[in-house]
C-alpha positions, 0 to 999 in steps of 0.5 A, a space after each residue: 840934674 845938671 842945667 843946660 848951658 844958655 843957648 843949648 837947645 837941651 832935650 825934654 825936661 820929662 821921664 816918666 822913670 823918675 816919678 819913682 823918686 821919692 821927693 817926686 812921689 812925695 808931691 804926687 802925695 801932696 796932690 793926693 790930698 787935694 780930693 780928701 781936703 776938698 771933701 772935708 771942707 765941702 761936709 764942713 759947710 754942709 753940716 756946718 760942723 767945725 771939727 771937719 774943718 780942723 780936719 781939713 786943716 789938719 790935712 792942708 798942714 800936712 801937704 804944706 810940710 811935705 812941701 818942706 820935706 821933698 825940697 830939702 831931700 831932692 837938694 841933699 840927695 842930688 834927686 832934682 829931676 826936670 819931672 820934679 821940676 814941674 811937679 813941684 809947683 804944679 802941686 802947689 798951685 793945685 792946692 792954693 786953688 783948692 783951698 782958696 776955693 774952698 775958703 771962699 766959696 763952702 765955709 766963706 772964709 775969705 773974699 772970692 776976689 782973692 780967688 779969681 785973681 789967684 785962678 788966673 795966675 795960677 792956672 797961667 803958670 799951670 798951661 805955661 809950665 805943660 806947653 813949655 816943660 816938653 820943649 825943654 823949657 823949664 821954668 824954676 821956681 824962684 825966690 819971690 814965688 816962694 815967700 808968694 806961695 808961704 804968705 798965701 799959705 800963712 792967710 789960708 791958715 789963718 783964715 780957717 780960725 776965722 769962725 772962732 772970732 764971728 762972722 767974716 766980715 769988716 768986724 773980724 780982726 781974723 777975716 781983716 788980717 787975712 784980707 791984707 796977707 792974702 793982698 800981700 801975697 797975690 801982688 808977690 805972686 803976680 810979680 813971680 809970674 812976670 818972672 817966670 815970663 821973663 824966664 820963658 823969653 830969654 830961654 826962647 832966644 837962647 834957643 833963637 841964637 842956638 839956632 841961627 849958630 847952626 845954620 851959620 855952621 852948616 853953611 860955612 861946612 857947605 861952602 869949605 866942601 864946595 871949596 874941597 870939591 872945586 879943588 879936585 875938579 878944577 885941576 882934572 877939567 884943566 887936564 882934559 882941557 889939555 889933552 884934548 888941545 894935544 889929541 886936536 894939535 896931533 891931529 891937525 900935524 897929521 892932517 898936514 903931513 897928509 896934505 903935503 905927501 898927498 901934493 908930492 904925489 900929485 907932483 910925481 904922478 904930474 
């Protein structure tokens, strides 16, 4: 899709026609394994069976490949779509929280700090990305979100190896490495979502300037008609003005004649 120029106001990002695409339907594939995923793990913890968690692993490996997959098919077959667009890290950022709560909070593989301050983030960058997406805003994924989102993703894979070194705790070197990684990750991320800001901003004053530049037009449009019509009018007002001083000259001669033929009279009938 061809991006719009800085300060064109371009219409909304959304068609619900291209969710038929295939990278588009690849990502709703990526969100569809979030339940399934979720499931696995919950089962995991409460039967505290580690074969569900391989399968749970198994599937979060599969949505990230897909992740790969649906990039790469959208930039060689020219199937970038504004829906693409927000499904993309939509799903993503669904998937990290999944898991991430998961990990935390059923098998306890990770520190739930890690989680609230990624759910902020995330689910900022979620709110932003609905609100803005239909006001023809969109907001791209840049580098720094992605080595953010492949480090998250390399801590949660590692953190499901976590039970095969002991408890998590300090005393785990897998539970310790996937504590720094996942604290590498969440300050990439953070400085993603300033970027994304920043995005949002500089797009609200293209479409500020874009805005005032039309006003500015339509006035100058304004004042050249009002020019035009004064123009035609002037010229017909000044040859009213102009016949009605003839049409009162006119009459004025003929009142005169009639005065003095009026006195003669007077004189003759004298």
């Amino acid at each position: 899709m061809e991006e719009n120029k800085a300060g064109t106001k371009p219409k909304s990002q959304l068609n619900m026609r291209e969710l038929f695409m295939i990278p588009n339907l690849i990502c709703v594939f990526r969100i569809l394994c979030i339940p399934v995923f979720i499931l696995l793990c919950v089962f995991a913890a409460i039967n505290n069976d580690i074969n569900l968690v391989w399968g749970g692993l198994a599937v979060f490996t599969v949505a990230s490949a897909s992740d790969i997959i649906d990039g790469k098919i959208a930039r060689r077959y020219n199937m970038v779509s504004g829906l693409g667009k927000m499904l993309d890290p939509l799903a993503d950022k669904l998937m990290h929280v999944a898991v991430l709560m998961c990990l935390a909070f059923a098998l306890w593989y990770i520190h739930w700090a890690f989680v609230i301050l990624i759910l902020v983030k995330e689910l900022l960058m979620i709110v932003l990305s609905l609100i803005f997406a239909g006001k023809g805003i969109t907001i791209q994924a840049n580098m720094l979100g992605k080595v953010g989102s492949a480090a998250v993703s390399g801590g949660v894979i590692l953190a499901f190896f976590t039970a095969l070194a002991g408890e998590p705790n300090v005393q785990n070197p897998i539970y310790v490495t996937v504590t720094v990684i996942l604290s590498i990750a969440l300050a990439i991320g953070y400085g993603a979502a300033i970027n994304y800001l920043y995005q949002i901003v500089q797009q609200l004053k293209g479409f500020k300037i874009a805005k005032e530049q039309a006003e500015e037009t339509e006035v100058d449009k304004s004042g050249v008609a009002e020019e035009a019509v004064l123009a035609e009018v002037v010229p017909e007002e000044n040859q009213l003005i102009n016949e009605n001083q003839e049409e009162r000259g006119s009459s004025a001669e003929k009142y005169s004649a009639d005065a003095m033929a009026f006195a003669e009279e007077e004189t003759d009938n004298g």
